[in-house]
Structures are given as C-alpha cells and as structure tokens.
N, C-alpha and C positions, 0 to 999 in steps of 0.2 A: 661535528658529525660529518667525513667525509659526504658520507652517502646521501645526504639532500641533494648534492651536487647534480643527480643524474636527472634530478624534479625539475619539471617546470615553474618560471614564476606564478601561476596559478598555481601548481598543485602546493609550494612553498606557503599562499597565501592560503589558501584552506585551512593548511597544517596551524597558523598562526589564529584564524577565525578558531578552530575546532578546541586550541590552548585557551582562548577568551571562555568558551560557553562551555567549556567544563571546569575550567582551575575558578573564571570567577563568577561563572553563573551568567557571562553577559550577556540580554537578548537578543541585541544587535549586530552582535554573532550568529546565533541561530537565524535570523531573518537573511543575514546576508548569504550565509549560504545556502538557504532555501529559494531565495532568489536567482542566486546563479545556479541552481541544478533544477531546479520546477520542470521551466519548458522541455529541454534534454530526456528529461526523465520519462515526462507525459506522452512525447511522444514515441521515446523508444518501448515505451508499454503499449501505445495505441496499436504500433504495427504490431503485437502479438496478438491483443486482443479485439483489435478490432470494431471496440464499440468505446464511442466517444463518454460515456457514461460509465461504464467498467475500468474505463482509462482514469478517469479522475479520479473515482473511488480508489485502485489500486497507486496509486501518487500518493494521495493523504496516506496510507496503510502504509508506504515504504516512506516515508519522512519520519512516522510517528514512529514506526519503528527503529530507523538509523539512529533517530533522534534520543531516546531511549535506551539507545546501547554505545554511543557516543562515547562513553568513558574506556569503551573497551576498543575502539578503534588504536592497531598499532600504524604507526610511521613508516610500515613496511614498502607498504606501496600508496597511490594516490586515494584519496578521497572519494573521489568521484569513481575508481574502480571499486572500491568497497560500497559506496551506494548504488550502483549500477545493480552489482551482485544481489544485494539486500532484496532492491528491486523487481529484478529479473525472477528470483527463486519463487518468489509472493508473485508477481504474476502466472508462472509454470504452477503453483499449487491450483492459483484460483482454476487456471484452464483445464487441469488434470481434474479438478473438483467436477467442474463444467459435464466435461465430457462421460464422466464416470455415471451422469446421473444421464445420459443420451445412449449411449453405446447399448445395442442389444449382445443381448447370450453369445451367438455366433458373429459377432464381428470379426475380421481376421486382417492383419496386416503383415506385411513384408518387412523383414529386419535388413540390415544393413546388406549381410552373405544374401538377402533374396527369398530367406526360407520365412516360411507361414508363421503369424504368430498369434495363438489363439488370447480373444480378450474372456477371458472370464469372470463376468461380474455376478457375484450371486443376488446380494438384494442394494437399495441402494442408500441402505446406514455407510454412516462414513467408519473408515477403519479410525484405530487408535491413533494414529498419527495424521489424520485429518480432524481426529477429533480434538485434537490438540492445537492445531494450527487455528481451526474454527473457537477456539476459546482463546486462543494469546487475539487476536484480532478484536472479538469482542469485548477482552479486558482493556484494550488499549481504547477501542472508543468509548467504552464505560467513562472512563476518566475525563474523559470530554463533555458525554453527551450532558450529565446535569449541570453541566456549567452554561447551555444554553437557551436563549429565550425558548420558554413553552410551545409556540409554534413550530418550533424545527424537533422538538425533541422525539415525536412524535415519529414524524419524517422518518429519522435518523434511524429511531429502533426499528420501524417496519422496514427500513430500507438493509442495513447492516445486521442485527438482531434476527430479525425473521425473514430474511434475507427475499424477500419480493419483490419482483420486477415493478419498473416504473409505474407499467399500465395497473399493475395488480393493484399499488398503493394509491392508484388514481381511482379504480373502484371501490376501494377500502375507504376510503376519504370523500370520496363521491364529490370530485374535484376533478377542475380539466387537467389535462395530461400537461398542457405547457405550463400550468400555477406549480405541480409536482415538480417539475423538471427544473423552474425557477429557483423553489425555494429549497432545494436538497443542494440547486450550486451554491448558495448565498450558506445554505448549512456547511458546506463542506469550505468556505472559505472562511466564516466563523472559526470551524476547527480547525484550521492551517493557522490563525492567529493565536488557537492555543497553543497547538504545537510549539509555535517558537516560541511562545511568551509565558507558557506555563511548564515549562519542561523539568522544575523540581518538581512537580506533580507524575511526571510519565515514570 
C-alpha cells in the first residue's frame, strides 16, 4: 500500500495495535493504545470543558465508544484523528446539552457576518437527537456498570444515569463530597479496564 507512506511511524504502529484488537481480539492492544491517547485526549476535552470531572467522564465516553466502533475504523487517515473527532463531537454534545438547559428565552448572539441570532428554547426535554445520544451513552455504561463491585454501581447510575452533579450525589448518599469524588475516579478507572479488557462485550 503506497499510501502508508505519507504516516508516521506512530500512526503506522496504531494501524498494526488497531489489526491486533480487532482481527485477534488482543487486549494488549486495546491497553496500549489507550495508553498512548489517555492524556492527549483528557486534556484536549479539559480545555473545552473546563471542569476536571466532566473531562474524565467525557474520556471514558470517547474510548468506549472508539473502542466499540473499532472495526469500522478505515486506514484513511490516522488513528488518533479519528479518535480526536469521536472525542471532540461527545464533548460539543455534552456542552450543547449543558447549555441548552442554562440559556434563557431571549439569549442572543452574534454569527460569524455579525448579525443577531435568536436562541430559542422552548422547554428543556431534550430533542430527538439528544435523546439519542443520552441513550447510546447510557447503553455503553450499562455494559460496564454491572460488572462492578456494589459500591460504585451506585455512584455510577446517579452519576451517568441520572446524571447528578457531584455535590447532588454527595447529598443523595449523605457522604462527603471528597469520599464521592474519590470513588467515582477509582469507578471510572474500574471501567477503563473494562473497556480494554472487555470489548467483545461493547
């Protein structure tokens, strides 16, 4: 194939990782390349999103997902621009999500020419196409969450499922806010070891 030519030897070796953990299932694929796009990833979603908590949750969500549609990744271009993308889109949902439930009636902003642009929100159900994105997300930690000790599973639904801030599920639990914040990282690391270790299941 001429056209590997134009790759980097990274992108080369992704290519060779990405033949491992779909022709033979091998984990040590999946780990490896989780390992070299983690950091990258985390923090090019932190600067969108801005909160060190949203960042990580949004990480898990675009691995399990790449991870997940891995077979349909073509050789077109690199790896790591297809995961960026994956990435990036799931973060612009969560923040469009975000904002759709803040923004009042009359908000107005400025397009690109300058001119006004009315936001109009009428109530704040999600449309069809959020309501969709909100169900692939919870199907994907579905498949996780009962693989996990009882203590996090907990966590995990009020956290992802009924989608509640930190503090909310620190009053819900009637638990300090850093025991919460503790065991939802040690949860969310739990399920990065599914992801790569369980991904005939994804």
């Amino acid at each position: 194939m001429e056209l590997k030519k134009q790759f980097s030897e990274k992108a080369l070796k992704d290519f060779k990782l990405i033949d491992h953990a779909v022709n033979d299932g091998d984990e040590q694929s999946f780990a490896e390349l989780m390992d070299r796009y983690k950091r990258p990833v985390y923090h090019m979603i932190l600067k969108m999103v801005r909160n060190i908590d949203d960042a990580e949750d949004l990480t898990m969500e675009a691995f399990a997902k790449a991870f997940k549609n891995l077979h349909k990744f073509k050789k077109d271009y690199t790896f790591s621009t297809w995961l960026f993308r994956i990435a990036t889109n799931n973060a612009i949902d969560f923040i469009r999500k975000k904002k759709l439930d803040t923004f009042s009636l009359n908000t107005s902003f400025k397009d690109d020419g300058g001119e006004p642009v009315n936001i109009d929100v009428e109530d704040h159900n999600l449309n069809p196409q959020e309501e969709t994105i909100k169900d692939q997300k919870i199907e994907l930690v579905q498949m996780f969450v009962t693989k996990l000790p009882p203590k996090y599973q907990r966590l995990v639904r009020l956290r992802y499922f009924d989608e509640l801030s930190y503090d909310e599920i620190a009053k819900t639990l009637d638990a300090p806010l850093g025991t919460v914040k503790a065991q939802l990282h040690r949860a969310r690391e739990l399920m990065y070891d599914l992801v790569k270790d369980k991904k005939q299941h994804i």
